[in-house]
C-alpha positions in Angstrom: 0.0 0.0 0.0 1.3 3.3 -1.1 1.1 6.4 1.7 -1.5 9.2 0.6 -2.8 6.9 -1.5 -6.9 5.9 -1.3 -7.5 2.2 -0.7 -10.6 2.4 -2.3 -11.0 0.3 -4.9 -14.1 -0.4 -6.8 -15.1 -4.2 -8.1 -14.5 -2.7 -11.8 -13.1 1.2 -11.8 -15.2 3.3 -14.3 -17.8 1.1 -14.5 -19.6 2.0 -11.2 -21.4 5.3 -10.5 -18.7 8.2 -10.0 -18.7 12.0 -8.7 -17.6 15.0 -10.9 -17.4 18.6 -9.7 -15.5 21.7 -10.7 -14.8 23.5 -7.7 -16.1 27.3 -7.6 -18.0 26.9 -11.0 -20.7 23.4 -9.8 -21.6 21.6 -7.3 -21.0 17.8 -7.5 -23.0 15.5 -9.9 -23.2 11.9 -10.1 -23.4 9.9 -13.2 -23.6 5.7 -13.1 -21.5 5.5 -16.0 -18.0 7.4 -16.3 -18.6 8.3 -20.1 -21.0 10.2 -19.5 -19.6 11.6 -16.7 -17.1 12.9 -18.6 -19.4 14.2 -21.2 -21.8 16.1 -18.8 -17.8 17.5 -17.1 -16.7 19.0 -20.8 -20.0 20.0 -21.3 -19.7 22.3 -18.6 -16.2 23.1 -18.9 -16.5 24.2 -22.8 -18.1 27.3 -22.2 -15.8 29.0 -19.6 -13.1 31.6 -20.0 -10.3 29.1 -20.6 -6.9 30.1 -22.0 -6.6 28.1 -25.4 -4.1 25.7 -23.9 -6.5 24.8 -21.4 -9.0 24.4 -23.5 -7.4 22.2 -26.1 -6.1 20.4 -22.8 -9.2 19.3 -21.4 -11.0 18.4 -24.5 -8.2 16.2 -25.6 -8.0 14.6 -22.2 -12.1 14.4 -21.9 -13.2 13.8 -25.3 -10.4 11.3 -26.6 -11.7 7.9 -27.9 -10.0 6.3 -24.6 -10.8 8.9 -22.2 -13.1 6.6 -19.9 -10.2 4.1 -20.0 -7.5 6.8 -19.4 -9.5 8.6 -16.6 -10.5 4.9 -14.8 -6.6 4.3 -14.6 -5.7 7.2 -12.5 -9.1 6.6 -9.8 -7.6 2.9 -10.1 -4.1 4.7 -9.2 -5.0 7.5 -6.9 -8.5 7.1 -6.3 -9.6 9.8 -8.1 -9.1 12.4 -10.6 -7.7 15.6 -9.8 -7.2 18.4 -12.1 -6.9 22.5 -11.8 -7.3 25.5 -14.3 -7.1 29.2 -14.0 -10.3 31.2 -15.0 -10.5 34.7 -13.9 -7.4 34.9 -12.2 -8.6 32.4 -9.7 -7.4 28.5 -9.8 -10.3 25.9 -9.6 -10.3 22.5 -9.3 -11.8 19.5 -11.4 -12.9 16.2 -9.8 -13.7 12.8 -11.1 -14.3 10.5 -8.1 -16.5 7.1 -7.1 -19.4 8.4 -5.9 -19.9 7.9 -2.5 -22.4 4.6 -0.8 -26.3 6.1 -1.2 -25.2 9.4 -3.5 -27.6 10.5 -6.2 
């Protein structure tokens, strides 16, 4: 077992229900598949005040034909996805997450 590391560890990562939020800009959501988890997340991220980087960034990482897969391997690793941006001159966090025993 690795230190700071979550021992979570879902029966089959990605396929169960998970959590996605973007801190500061929405409140958490849960999906019970992680493609479309990860659709609903760009959705929401598209239209924001992103730098071009960031935005060619997070569409490549969310929208890529192995996305799901990609994204499952680091909750597998780390037990969750964490990712930040800069909007407004403020930073703001990106979550992708198992959701949580009896969340909707």
């Amino acid at each position: 077992m690795r230190v700071g590391k979550s021992t979570r560890t879902p029966a089959a990562v990605g396929e169960g229900p998970v959590t996605v939020e973007i801190g500061g800009v929405t409140g958490p959501a849960t999906f019970s598949r992680l493609p479309d988890a990860l659709a609903a997340l760009w959705s929401s991220l598209r239209p924001l005040p992103l730098g071009v980087v960031q935005y060619d960034a997070y569409e490549y990482f969310l929208t890529r034909p192995d996305a799901a897969e990609r994204v499952a391997e680091f909750i597998k690793r780390d037990g969750e996805l964490k990712l930040t941006f800069a909007m407004c001159g403020k930073s703001h966090v990106v979550w992708v997450r198992p959701a949580e025993a009896g969340a909707k």
